[in-house]
C-alpha positions in Angstrom: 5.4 -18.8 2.7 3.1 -17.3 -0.2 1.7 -20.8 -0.7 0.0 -20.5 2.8 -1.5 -16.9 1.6 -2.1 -17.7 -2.3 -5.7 -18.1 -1.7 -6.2 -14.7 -0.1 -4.7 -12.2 -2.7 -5.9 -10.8 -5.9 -4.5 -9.4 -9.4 -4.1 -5.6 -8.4 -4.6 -5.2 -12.1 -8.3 -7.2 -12.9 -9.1 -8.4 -9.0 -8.8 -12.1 -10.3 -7.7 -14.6 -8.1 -3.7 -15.6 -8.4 -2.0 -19.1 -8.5 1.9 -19.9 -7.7 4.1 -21.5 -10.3 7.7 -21.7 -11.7 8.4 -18.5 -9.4 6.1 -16.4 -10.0 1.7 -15.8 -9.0 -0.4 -15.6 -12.2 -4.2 -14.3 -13.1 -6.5 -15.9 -15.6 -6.0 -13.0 -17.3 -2.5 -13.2 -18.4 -1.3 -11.1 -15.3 2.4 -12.0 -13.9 4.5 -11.2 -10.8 7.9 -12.6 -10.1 8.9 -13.9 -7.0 12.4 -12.3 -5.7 14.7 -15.1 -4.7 13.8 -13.7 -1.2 10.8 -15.2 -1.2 8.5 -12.1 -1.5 6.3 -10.7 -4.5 5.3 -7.2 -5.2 1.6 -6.7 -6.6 1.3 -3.1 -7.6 -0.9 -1.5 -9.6 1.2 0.0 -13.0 1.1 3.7 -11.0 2.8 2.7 -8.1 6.4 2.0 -7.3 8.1 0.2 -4.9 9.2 2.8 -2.0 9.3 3.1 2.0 11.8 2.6 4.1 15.6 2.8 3.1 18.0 -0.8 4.0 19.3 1.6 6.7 15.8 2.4 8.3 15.2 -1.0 8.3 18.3 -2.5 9.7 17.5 0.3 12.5 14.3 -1.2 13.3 15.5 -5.1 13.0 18.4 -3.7 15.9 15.8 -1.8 18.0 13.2 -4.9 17.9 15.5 -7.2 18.6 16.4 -5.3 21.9 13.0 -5.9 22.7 12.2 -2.3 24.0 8.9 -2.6 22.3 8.0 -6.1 24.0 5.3 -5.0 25.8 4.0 -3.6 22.5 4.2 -7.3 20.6 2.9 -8.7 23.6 -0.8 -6.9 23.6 -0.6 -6.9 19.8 -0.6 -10.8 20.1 -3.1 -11.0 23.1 -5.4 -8.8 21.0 -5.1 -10.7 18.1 -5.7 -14.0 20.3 -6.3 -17.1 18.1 -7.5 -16.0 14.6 -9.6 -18.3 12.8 -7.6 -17.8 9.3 -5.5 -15.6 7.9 -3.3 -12.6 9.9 -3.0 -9.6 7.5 -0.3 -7.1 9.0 -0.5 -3.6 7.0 2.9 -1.9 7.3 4.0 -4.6 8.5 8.0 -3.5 8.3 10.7 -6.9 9.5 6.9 -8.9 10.0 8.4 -8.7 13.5 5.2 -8.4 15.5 2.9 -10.9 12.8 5.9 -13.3 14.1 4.5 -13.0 17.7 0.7 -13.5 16.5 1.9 -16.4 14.5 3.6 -17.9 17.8 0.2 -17.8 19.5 -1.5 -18.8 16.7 -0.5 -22.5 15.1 -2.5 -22.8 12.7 -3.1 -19.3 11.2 -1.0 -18.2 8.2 0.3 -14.6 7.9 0.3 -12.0 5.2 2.5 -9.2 5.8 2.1 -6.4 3.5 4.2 -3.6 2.9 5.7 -1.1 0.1 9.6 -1.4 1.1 11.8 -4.2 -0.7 14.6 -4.2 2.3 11.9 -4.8 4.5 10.0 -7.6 2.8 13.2 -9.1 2.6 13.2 -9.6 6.3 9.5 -9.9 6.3 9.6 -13.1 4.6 12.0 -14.9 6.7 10.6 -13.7 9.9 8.2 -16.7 10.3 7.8 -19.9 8.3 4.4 -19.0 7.9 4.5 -15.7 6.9 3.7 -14.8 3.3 5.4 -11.4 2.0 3.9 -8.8 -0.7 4.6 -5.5 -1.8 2.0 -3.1 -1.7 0.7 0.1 -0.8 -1.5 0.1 2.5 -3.6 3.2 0.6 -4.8 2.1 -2.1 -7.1 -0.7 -3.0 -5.2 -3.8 -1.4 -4.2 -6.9 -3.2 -6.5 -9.1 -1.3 -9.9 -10.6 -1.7 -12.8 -9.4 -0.1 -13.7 -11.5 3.7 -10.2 -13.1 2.9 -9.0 -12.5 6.7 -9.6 -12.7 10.0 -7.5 -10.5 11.8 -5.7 -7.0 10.5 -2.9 -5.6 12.5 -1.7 -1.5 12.0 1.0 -1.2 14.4 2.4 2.7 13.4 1.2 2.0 10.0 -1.0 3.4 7.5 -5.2 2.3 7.9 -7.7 1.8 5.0 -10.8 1.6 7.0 -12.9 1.3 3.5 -10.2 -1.3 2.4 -9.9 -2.8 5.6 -13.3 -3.6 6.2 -13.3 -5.0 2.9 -11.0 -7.4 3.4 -11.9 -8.6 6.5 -14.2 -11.5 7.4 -17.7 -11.4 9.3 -16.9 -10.6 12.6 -13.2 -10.3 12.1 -10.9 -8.0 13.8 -8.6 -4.7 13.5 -5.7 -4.5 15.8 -4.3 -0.6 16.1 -1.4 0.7 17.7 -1.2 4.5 17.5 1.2 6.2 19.9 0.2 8.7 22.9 1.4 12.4 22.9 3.7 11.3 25.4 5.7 8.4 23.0 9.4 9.4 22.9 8.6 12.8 24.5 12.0 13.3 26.0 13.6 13.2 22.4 11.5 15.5 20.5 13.3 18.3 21.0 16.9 17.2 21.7 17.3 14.9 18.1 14.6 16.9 16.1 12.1 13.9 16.2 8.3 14.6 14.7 5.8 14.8 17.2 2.4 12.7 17.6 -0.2 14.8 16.3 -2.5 16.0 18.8 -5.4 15.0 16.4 -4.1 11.5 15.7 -6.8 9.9 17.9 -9.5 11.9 16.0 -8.4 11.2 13.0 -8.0 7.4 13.3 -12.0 7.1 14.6 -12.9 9.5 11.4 -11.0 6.6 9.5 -12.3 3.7 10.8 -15.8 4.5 12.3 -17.9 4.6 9.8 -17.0 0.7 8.6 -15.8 -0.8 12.0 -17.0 -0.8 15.1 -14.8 0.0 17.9 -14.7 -2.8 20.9 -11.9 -2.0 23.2 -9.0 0.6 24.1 -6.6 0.4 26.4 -3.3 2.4 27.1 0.0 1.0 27.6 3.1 3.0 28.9 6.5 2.0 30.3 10.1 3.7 30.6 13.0 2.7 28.2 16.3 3.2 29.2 18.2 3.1 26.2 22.4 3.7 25.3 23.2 6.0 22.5 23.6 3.4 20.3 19.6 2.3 21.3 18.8 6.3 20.3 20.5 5.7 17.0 18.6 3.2 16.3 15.2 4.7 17.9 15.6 8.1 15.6 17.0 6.5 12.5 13.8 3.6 12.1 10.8 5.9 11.9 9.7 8.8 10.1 12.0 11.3 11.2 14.9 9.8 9.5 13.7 11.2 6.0 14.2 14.7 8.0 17.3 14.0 9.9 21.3 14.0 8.7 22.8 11.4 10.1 26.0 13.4 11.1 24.2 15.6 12.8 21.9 13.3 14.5 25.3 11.7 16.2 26.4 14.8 17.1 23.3 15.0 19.3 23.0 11.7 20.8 26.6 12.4 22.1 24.8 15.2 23.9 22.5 13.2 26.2 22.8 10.9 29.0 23.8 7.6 28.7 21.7 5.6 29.8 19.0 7.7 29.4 15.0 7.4 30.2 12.4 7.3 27.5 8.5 7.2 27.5 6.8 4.7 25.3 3.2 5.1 25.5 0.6 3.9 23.0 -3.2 2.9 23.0 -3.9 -0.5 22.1 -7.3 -0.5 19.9 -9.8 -3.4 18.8 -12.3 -2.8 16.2 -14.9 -5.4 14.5 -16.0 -5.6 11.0 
């Protein structure tokens, strides 16, 4: 609940701390955001506008998760996390699926999960009792005060390493999970997925080195077999949907096996402010 998480955030218009009453968080400075009826509350600077995901990519992803294909993922997320001595910040953090699992492990942390869409904070808020939901956008200037949390997850989300560090408490960590060239290799092709920039690993130390300090890597790989259904729901929750008509992306699922035999492989990365 955003009374759990009050304490951490900030006005994204003055940085002033923010206090909840009669439904909504307020700044000394006159500053006011509403809180949906959903539970969650966007604090956006007056240039940025609530975007992301469509409800359809989002109802994708709830399915998917809840098949648990990506268990083993939720499962090192939450070992790397391991018991966080305040507040779980989760950037991207889509349903607030995998902050649920940190949560579980974690009785007596509270949870921020931050992210731009409003269909997915809808879920987001609801995914844990202590999870707080806000809208924001994971590249600019977050809505958090500075040594405010202990632990940051990015799993397939976008990373601040400037904001991050920012927000992150002495000796606090960043949890990353950045797929492997060989993530959903056997779809690529056949349903016009995007691929897993050869760079990406590059890139991501570039991001993060010079205010973190990487501590541990490890890889993580397993075969999916998933039904056509499962491959709806694989293709339509990521970034290829905005790419991909649905029509056509049927049309090509009816083309492959059923079940059929999919690589997940990511990298699991620690890094310490």
């Amino acid at each position: 609940m955003l009374a759990d998480v009050v304490d951490c955030l900030r006005c994204p218009h003055c940085d002033g701390g923010l206090r909840l009453g009669d439904g909504s968080l307020r700044c000394d400075s006159g500053h006011s955001f509403d809180v949906a009826r959903q539970g969650y509350v966007y604090l956006l600077p007056g240039d940025v506008r609530p975007g992301g995901d469509s409800a359809a990519m989002v109802e994708a992803r709830e399915a998917f998760l809840r098949a648990r294909h990506f268990a083993p993922i939720a499962q090192a997320v939450a070992e790397a996390a391991g018991q966080p001595g305040g507040c779980v910040a989760d950037l991207g953090a889509g349903t607030g699926d995998y902050l649920a699992r940190v949560l579980d492990r974690a009785p007596d942390a509270p949870g921020l999960a931050l992210e731009l869409s409003k269909h997915a904070l809808r879920r987001a808020a609801r995914a844990h009792p202590r999870i707080g939901a806000v809208g924001c956008d994971a590249w600019r200037a977050l809505p958090l005060r500075s040594r405010s949390v202990s632990v940051v997850l990015s799993v397939f989300a976008p990373r601040n390493g400037e904001e991050i560090a920012r927000v992150l408490s002495p000796g606090g960590k960043l949890v990353v999970v950045t797929p492997t060239r060989r993530h959903l290799t056997e779809l690529i092709t056949p349903l016009g997925m995007l691929s897993v920039d050869e760079r990406k690993r590059e890139r991501l130390e570039s991001k993060l080195s010079p205010h973190l300090a990487p501590e541990s890597e490890a890889g993580l790989e397993w075969t999916m077999w998933l039904t056509h259904e499962e491959l709806g729901w694989l293709a339509g929750m990521g970034p290829s949907a905005f790419h991909t008509d649905a029509e056509e992306l049927a049309e090509r699922i009816a083309r492959l096996p059923e079940p059929m035999a999919v690589t997940a492989s990511v990298t699991v990365s620690v890094h310490r402010s």
